[in-house]
C-alpha positions in Angstrom: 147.9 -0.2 192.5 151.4 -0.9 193.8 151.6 -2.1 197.0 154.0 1.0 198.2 151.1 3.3 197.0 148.7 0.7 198.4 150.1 1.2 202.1 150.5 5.2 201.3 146.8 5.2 200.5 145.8 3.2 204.1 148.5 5.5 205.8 146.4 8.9 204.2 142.9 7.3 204.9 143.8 6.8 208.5 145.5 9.8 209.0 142.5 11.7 207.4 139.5 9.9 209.4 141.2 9.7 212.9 140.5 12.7 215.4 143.5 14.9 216.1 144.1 18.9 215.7 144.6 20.5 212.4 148.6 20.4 211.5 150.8 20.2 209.0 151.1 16.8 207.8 154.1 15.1 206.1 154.4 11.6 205.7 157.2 9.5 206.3 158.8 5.9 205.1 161.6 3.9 207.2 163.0 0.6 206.1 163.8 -0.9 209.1 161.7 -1.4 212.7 165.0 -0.7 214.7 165.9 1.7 217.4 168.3 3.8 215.2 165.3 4.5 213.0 163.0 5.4 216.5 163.2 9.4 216.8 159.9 9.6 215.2 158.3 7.3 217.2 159.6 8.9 220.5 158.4 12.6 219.0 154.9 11.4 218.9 155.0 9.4 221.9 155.5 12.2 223.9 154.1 15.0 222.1 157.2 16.5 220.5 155.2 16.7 217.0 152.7 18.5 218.3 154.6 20.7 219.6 155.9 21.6 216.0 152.4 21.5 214.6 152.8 18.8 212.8 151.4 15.1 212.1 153.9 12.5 210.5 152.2 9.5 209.6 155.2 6.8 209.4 155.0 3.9 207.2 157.2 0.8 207.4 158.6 -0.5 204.1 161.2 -2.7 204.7 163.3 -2.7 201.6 165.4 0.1 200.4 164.7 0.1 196.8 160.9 0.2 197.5 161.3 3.2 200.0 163.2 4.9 197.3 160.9 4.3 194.7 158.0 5.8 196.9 160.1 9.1 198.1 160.7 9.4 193.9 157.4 8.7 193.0 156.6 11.8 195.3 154.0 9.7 197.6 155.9 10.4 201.1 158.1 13.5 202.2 160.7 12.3 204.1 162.6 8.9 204.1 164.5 7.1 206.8 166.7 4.7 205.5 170.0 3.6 204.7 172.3 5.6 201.7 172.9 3.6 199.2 169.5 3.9 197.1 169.9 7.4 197.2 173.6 7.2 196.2 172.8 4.6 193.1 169.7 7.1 192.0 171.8 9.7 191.8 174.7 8.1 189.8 171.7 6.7 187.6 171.1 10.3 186.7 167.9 11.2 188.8 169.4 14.2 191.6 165.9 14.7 193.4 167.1 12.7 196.7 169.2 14.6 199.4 170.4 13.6 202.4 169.6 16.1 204.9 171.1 14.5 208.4 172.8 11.2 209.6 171.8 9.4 212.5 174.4 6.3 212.2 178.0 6.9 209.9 178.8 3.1 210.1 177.4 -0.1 210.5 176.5 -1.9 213.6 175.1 -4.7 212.3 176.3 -8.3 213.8 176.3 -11.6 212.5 174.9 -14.3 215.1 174.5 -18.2 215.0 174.6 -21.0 217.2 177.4 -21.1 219.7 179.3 -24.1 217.8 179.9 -21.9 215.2 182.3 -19.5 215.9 183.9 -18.2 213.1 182.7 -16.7 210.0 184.5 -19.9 208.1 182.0 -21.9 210.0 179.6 -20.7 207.9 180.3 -22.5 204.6 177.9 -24.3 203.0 175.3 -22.8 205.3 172.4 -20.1 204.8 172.9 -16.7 206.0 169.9 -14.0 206.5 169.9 -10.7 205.1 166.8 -8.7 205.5 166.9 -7.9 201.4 169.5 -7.3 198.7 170.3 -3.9 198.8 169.4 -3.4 202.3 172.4 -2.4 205.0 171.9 -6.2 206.3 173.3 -7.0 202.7 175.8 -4.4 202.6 177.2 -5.4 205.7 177.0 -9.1 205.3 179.3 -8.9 202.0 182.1 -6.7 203.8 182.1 -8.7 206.4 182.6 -12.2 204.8 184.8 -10.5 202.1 187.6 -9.7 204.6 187.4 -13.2 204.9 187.9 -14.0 201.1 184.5 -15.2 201.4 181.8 -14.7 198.5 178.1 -15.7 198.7 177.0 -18.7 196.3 180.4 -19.6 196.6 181.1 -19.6 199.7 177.9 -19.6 201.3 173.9 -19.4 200.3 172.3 -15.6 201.2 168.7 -15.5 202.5 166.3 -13.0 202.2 164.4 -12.8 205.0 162.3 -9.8 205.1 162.1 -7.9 208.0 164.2 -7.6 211.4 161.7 -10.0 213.4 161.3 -12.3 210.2 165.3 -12.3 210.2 164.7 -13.5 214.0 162.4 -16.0 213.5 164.2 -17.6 210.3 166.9 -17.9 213.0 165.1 -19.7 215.8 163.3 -22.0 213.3 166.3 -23.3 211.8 165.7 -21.9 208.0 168.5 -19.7 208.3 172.2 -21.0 209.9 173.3 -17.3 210.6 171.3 -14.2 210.7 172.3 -10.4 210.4 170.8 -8.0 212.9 170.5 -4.9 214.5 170.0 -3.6 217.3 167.5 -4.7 219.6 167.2 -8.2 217.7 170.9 -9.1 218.1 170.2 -8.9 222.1 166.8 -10.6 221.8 169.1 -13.5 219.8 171.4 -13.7 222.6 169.1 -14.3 224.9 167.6 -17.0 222.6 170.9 -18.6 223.1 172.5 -17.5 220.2 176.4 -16.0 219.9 178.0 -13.2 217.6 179.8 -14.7 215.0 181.0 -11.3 213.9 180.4 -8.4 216.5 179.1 -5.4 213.7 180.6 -2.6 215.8 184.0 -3.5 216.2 184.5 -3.2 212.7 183.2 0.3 212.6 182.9 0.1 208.8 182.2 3.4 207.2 178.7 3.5 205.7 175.8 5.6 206.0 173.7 3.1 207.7 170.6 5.5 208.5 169.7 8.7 207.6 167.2 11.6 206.7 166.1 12.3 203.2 163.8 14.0 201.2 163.7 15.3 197.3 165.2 19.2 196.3 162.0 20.5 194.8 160.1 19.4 198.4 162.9 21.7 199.7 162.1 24.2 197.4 158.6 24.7 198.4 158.3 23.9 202.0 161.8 24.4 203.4 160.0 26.4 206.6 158.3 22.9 207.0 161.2 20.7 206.8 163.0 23.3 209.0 160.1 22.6 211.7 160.6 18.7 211.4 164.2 18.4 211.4 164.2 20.8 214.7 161.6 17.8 216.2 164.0 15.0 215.3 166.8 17.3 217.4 164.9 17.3 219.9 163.7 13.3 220.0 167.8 12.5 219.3 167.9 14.5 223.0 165.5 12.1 224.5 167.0 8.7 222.7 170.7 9.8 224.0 169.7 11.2 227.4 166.6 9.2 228.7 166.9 5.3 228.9 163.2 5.3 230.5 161.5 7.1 227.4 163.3 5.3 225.5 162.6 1.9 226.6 159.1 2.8 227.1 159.0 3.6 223.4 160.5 0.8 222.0 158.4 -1.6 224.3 155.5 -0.4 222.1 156.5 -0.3 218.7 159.1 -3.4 218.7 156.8 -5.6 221.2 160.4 -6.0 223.8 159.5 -6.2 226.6 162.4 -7.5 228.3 164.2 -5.3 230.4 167.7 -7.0 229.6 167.3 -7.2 226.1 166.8 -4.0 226.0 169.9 -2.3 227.8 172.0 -4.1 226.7 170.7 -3.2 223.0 170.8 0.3 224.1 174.0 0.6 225.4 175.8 -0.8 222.7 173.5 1.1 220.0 173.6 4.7 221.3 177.3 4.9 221.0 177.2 4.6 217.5 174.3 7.4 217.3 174.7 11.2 215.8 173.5 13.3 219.2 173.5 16.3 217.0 172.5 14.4 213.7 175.8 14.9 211.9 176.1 12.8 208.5 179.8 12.2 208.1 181.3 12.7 204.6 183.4 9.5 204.6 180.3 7.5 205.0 178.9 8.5 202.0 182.1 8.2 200.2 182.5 4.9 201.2 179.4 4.3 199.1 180.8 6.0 196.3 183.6 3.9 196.0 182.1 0.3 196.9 180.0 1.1 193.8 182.5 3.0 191.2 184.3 -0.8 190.8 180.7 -1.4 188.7 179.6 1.6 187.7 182.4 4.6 187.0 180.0 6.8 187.3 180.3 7.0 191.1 183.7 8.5 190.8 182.6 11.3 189.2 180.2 12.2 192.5 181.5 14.4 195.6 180.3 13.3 198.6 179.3 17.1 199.6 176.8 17.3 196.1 174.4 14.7 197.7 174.4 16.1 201.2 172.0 19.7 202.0 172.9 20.7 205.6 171.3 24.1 205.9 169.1 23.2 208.6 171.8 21.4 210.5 173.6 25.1 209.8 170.9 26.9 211.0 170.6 24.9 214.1 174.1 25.6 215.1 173.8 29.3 213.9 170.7 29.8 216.0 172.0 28.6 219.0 169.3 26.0 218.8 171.7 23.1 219.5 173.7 24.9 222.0 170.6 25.2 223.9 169.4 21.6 223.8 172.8 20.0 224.6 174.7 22.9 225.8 178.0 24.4 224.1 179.6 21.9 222.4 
């Protein structure tokens, strides 16, 4: 057994032997331990899935290609993740995976190092910590030294690290020069001592960083379902822009922060690159498109609009459901 299905299989068993009232059940994947991926955690911290009726078991598996793989091989329902797996699946031929909302249209990932090196020039020669290849880490590392005419194993050596805290503690033990992180890890650096090399959100490069997913033919036969999730995630995006306490409480748990500093200051420079009403922008997915079409000419055959499904978004608006959560907008 594959250790994706291996983890889906633990994720079931648990699910199935652990007390709790009969729901719906749909199990979820997300690639990264970060608070742009946290709605879920916030709707079952304080009972917002229940509401709904439903149970979403969330597994962690930190690298895109492996998420993917997992949504495709039908063993979860819904993926949060970055967009470019589900942009080069669908250019390889294979439709099934739609996004159907954004939570981030552009990267806010930041380069940090040691204070002596201050520029990303600095960094020649030296190691530099992606979470994988593939992964928006990776993505945003290459733009980011490429405006700098700056190409890795040239220029400089690229390091896998795994995960957000492995990225972390490659940086504090030395086996990485620079690491690339997200929020909260870029603030728990910076109190480590560490100092942005390149500050992620200035940049505001259009990608889409994080998102919701799922496959057509899950659509097909449980839209009602989906319709029920996608209204909890509205209503956990509420808490994550609106209430700093939840939220901190929340990520305390799941992250293991508990640093108060760290924490707002991750916060404040995270949320303002947040979707409040989940909105998954066209140009972020087009500036997928067109970083791959230089390799692969398929991508310019692809509209951004064909990979995107935003009924329930529509029906949010239409229903007044949004209106009522965050008032006219």
């Amino acid at each position: 057994m594959s250790k994706p299905a291996m983890i889906m299989a633990l994720a079931l068993w648990t699910c199935a032997v652990c007390p709790g009232w009969s729901a719906d059940r749909l199990l979820g994947v997300q690639s990264a331990r970060v608070m742009s991926q946290s709605m879920p955690w916030i709707a079952n911290e304080i009972g917002i899935f229940r509401k709904y009726n439903l149970e979403f078991p969330l597994v962690y598996i930190g690298t895109s290609p492996l998420a993917t793989a997992a949504m495709l091989g039908g063993d979860a329902q819904l993926l949060i993740d970055g967009g470019v797996g589900l942009v080069r699946t669908a250019i390889s031929g294979n439709s099934e995976l739609v996004y159907i909302a954004g939570i981030k249209n552009y990267l806010t990932q930041s380069i940090l190092a040691k204070p002596e090196i201050k520029r990303l020039e600095d960094l020649r020669g030296k190691k530099v910590g992606v979470t994988r290849v593939g992964a928006t880490t990776h993505y945003f590392a290459v733009q980011a030294f490429k405006r700098r005419n700056m190409e890795a194993g040239r220029d400089y050596m690229m390091i896998q690290t795994g995960g957000a805290p492995e990225m972390l503690a490659a940086l504090l033990s030395g086996a990485i020069d620079a690491g690339t992180m997200s929020s909260p890890w870029d603030a728990r650096a910076i109190s480590q001592g560490y100092s942005y090399v390149v500050y992620g959100p200035d940049l505001k490069i259009p990608h889409v960083a994080v998102s919701f997913i799922t496959r057509r033919s899950f659509i097909a036969q449980n839209s009602p379902l989906v319709g029920r999730f996608m209204r909890a995630m509205a209503e956990a995006a509420k808490i994550l822009h609106t209430d700093k306490e939840i939220v901190f409480k929340v990520l305390s748990k799941y992250l293991r922060i508990e640093d108060r500093k760290v924490l707002d200051q991750a916060y404040n420079a995270e949320i303002k690159a947040l979707e409040p009403r989940m909105e998954l922008r066209l140009e972020a997915i087009q500036a997928i498109l067109d970083d791959i079409a230089p390799s692969d000419a398929r991508a310019r055959k692809f509209k951004p609009q064909e990979l995107y499904d935003r009924r329930y978004l529509e029906e949010m608006e239409k229903s007044g459901f949004f209106d009522k959560l965050w008032g006219p907008g």
